[in-house]
C-alpha positions as CSV (number, residue, x, y, z in Angstrom):
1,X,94.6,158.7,94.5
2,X,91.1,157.6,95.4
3,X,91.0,155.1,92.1
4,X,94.1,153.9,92.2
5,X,93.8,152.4,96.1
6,X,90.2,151.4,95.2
7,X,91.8,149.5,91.9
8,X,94.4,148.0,93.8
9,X,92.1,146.3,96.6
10,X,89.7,145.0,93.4
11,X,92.9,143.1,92.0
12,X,93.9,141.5,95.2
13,X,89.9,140.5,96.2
14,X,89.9,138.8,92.3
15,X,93.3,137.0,93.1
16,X,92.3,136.2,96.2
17,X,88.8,134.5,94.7
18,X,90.8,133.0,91.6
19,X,92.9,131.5,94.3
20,X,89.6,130.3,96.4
21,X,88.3,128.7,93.3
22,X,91.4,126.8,92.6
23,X,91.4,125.4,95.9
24,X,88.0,125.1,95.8
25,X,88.2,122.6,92.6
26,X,91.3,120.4,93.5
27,X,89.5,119.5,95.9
28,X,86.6,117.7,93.6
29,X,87.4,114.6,92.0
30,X,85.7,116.1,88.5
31,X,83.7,119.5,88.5
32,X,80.4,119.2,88.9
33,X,79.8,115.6,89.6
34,X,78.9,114.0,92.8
35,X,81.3,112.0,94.1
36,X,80.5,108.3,95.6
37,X,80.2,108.5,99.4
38,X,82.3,105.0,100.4
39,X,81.0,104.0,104.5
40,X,83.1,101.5,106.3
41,X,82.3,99.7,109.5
42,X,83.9,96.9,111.0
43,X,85.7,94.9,114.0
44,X,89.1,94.7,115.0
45,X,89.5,91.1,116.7
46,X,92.7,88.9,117.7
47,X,93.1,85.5,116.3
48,X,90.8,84.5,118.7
49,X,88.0,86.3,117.7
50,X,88.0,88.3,120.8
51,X,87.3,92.5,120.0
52,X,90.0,94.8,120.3
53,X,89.4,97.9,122.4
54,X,91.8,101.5,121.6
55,X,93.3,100.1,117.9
56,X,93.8,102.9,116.1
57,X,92.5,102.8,112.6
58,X,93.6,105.7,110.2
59,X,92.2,106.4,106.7
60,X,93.4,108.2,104.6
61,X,91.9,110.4,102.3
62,X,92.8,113.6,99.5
63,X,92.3,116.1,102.5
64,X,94.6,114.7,105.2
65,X,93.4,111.7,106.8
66,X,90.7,110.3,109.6
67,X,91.6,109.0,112.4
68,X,89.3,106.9,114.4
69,X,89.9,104.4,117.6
70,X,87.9,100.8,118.3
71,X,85.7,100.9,121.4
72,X,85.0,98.4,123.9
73,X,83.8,96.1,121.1
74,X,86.2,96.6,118.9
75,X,83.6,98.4,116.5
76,X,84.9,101.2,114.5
77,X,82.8,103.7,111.6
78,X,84.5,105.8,108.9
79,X,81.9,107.8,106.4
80,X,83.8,109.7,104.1
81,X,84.7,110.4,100.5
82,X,88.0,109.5,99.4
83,X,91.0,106.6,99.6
84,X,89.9,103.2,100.5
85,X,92.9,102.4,102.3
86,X,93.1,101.4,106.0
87,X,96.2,101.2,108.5
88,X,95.3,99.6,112.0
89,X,97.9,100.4,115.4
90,X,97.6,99.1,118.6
91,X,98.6,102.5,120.9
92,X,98.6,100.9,124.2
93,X,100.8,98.0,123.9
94,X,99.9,95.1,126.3
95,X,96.9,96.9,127.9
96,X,94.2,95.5,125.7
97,X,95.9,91.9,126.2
98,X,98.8,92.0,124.1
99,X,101.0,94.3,121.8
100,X,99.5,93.8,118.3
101,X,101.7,93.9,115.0
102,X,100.1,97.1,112.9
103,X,99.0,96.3,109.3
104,X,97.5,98.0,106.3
105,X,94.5,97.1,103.7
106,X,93.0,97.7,101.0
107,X,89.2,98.3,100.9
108,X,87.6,97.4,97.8
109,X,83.8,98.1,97.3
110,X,81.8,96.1,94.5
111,X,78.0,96.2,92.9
112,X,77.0,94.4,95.6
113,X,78.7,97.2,98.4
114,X,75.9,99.5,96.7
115,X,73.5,100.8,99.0
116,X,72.0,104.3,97.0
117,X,72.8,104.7,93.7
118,X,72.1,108.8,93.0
119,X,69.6,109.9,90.2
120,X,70.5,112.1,87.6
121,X,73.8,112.9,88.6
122,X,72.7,115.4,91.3
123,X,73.0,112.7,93.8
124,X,76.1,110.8,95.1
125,X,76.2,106.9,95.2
126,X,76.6,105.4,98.6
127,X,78.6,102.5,99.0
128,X,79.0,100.7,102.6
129,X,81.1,98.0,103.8
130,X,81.4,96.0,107.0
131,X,84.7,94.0,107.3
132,X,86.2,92.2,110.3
133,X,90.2,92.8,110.6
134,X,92.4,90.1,112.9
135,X,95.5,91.3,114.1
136,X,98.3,88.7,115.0
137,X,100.4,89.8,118.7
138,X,103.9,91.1,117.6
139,X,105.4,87.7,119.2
140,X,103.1,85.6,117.0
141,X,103.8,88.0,113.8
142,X,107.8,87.1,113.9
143,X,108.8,84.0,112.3
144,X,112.0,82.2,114.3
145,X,115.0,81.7,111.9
């Protein structure tokens, strides 16, 4: 009786690690390679050139998404591995002097985004990027018929 509780418990611990692995490993881009670290920074301004304060800036990424919020500045920072995609929202409407239309971009990183490249594949490449983002007000955004 002893065995067969102490056999049963060793199968579920194995499935349970098998499982742990899998998980584990879909969340690499390739097993055993480092994968680039991509680090964006930038400025949300209006067509004026003046920043943005609380535009909320999501990424998105293979494990969810990051959300981060422009300070008084209108500076925002994202380090992470994954998509290169952002989408900008204003959350609080005509508080930060005016309701801005949301849009999305692409973020592409070139040779010349390189910062570190890693040795030996034991080391990730780091990539950064600083881009500056205008957002048109909502009113300016719709074209009249």
């Amino acid at each position: 009786m002893k065995k067969r509780v102490i056999k049963f418990w060793d199968k579920i611990i194995v499935v349970l690690l098998g499982i742990a692995g899998v998980i584990y490993n879909s969340c690499t881009y390739e097993y055993g390679m480092p994968v680039p670290e991509f680090e964006i920074k930038g400025t949300v301004m209006d067509k004026t050139e003046k920043p943005i304060q609380n535009i909320r800036v999501i990424r998105p990424h293979h494990l969810g998404s990051d959300t981060l919020y422009t300070n008084s500045d209108g500076k925002f920072h994202s380090k992470r591995q994954g998509a290169l995609r952002l989408k900008i929202e204003d959350i609080d409407g005509e508080a930060n002097g005016g309701e801005f239309a949301p849009m999305e971009i692409d973020v592409e990183f070139t040779d010349a985004d390189l910062v570190k490249r890693g040795r030996n594949n034991k080391t990730p490449d780091k990539y950064t990027k600083t881009i500056n983002i205008a957002l048109n007000k909502i009113h300016d955004a719709v074209q009249p018929e």
